[in-house]
C-alpha positions, 0 to 999 in steps of 0.5 A: 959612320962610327958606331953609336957608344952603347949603354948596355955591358954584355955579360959574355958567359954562356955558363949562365944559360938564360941571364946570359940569354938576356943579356945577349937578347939586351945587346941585339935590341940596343943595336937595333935601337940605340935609344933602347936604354939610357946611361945611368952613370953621371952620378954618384949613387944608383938604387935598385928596387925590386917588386914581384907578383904572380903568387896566386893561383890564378896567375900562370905567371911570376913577375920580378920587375926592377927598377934601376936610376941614376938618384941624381936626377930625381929631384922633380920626380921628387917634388911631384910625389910629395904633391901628389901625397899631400893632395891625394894620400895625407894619410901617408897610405902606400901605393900598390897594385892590388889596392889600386881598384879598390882606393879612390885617392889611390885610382885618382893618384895613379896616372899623374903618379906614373907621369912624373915617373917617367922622368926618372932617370934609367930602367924599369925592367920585368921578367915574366917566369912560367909557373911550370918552370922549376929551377932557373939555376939547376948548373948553378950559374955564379956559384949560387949560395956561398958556403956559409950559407944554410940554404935550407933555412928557406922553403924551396920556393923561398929559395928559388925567389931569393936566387932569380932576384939575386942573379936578376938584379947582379944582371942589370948592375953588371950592365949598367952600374960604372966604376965606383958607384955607390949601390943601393939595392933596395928589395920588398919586405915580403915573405922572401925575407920575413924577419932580420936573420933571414936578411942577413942571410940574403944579403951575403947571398946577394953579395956572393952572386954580385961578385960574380956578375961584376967586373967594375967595382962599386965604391959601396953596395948597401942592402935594404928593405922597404922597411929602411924608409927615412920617413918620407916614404921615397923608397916605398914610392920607388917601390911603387913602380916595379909593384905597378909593372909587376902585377900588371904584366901578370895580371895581362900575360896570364889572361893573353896567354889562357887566351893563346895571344902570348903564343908569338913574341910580343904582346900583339893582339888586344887585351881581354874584356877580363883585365882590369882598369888598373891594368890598361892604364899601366900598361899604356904606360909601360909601352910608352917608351919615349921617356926619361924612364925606359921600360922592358920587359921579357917572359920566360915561357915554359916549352914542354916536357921541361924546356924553356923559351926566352920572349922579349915583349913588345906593347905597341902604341899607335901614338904615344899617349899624351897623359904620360908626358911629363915635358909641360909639367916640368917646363911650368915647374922650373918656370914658376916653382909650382908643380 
């Protein structure tokens, strides 16, 4: 029996420690399951967005989750979010992890939100780094800041951030992005890249850490922020999605890992009485991975004195969960044009 095509390009440089750890962990899991991922290549466009969290005290982790689709194939996703904002949030509110407790219109917008999400077209992925690890990128994998950059216009931490989310994302463009896309990466307006200066910056550095990632060529990449939504509030509701996955998964490793359930690969024993609503919702979601949208997500754990661990999680569901299948809703839109 033929081999199944595989989606994922392996990056097969071991010079770049981890991300190569990640991409090599990606290929064993689609040749496990060939199902794992799904192609992203039938249309013109992709956009990549980037959320991350973790930044208070009381997480032990980092998160930066990214989502990457194929913009063909979002009309219905489309039509649903602007339904669901006309019904729920007229007064064009953003949606957001930490708000979601506190906001009614927001808690009652969240699970039709996320069904229809899950008919979008390619990956979300997140990455869970231990608050102990210092720098990923001590070799420098990818030649790291070019030379015209000042590297020293950003705080250490700045730094750190802005480089795990450059090599992050060039790793999934590199695995999934084909010949002659175009690329839109779209990243947070956050304190990563507080004014324009800075975000010239960042994109150069960007495109510096692309090129060496690469071996397709995109017909153009294009940097942008929240900050260039067209009015219709598309991209900060595709920004929405990694903000979910982002602060959700920080919010459960850190109380399974102050637990000892994080201790083995995968998240294997139940949550705590201390996580929220908003995160047990989420996280049915996120491990429900029977959908359009697939869903991954790895920690990177910290291995004393100064050494590191690469885990693939694995959220089990005894069933999927029916308030997540989108399959009815877009059968009665394309029937009668109503969402």
């Amino acid at each position: 029996m033929a081999d199944l095509p595989r989606v994922w390009r392996p990056l097969n440089r071991p010079d770049f420690g981890v991300i190569d750890s990640i991409s090599e962990t990606i290929r064993q899991e689609e040749w496990k399951d060939p199902d794992l991922l799904i192609g992203i290549d039938r249309g013109r466009e992709v956009i990549l967005v980037s959320d991350y969290a973790g930044d208070s005290r009381e997480s032990s982790f980092q998160s930066y989750s990214f989502l990457l689709i194929d913009l063909l194939f979002i009309w219905y996703w489309d039509a649903v979010r602007m339904h669901l904002r006309k019904n729920f949030l007229p007064d064009r509110r953003r949606l957001s992890y930490k708000k979601l407790q506190s906001d009614k219109s927001r808690a009652r917008c969240l699970v039709p939100f996320l069904r229809a999400a899950n008919s979008l077209p390619g990956v979300l992925i997140t990455f869970l780094i231990h608050k102990r690890i210092g720098s990923l990128f001590e070799a420098d994998p990818g030649g790291g800041c070019p030379p015209d950059v000042n590297r020293h216009h950003w705080q250490p931490n700045q730094f750190e951030k802005l480089m795990r989310v450059a090599h992050l994302s060039s790793l999934l463009l590199s695995g999934l992005v084909r010949e002659g896309q175009r690329v839109l990466w779209v990243s947070d307006q956050d304190e990563m890249v507080p004014n324009d200066a800075l975000h010239v910056e960042a994109c150069r550095i960007f495109s510096h850490v692309l090129s060496q990632y690469l071996t397709c060529e995109p017909s153009r990449l294009q940097f942008a922020t929240t900050r260039s939504d067209d009015g219709s509030l598309r991209l900060e509701d595709l920004s929405a999605l990694p903000d979910f996955a982002a602060g959700c998964l920080a919010e459960i490793t850190t109380s399974m890992s102050d637990t000892g359930l994080l201790a083995a690969p995968g998240i294997l024993g139940p949550m705590g009485s201390g996580v929220s609503k908003k995160a047990h919702a989420i996280v049915g979601w996120l491990a429900d991975n029977t959908h359009t949208l697939r869903k991954l997500n790895f920690a990177i754990d910290y291995v004393p004195p100064d050494g590191l661990k690469l885990k693939k999680l694995n959220l089990f569901l005894e069933q999927p969960l029916p308030e997540y299948d989108f399959g009815p809703d877009l059968e009665q839109y394309l029937r009668t044009g109503r969402i």
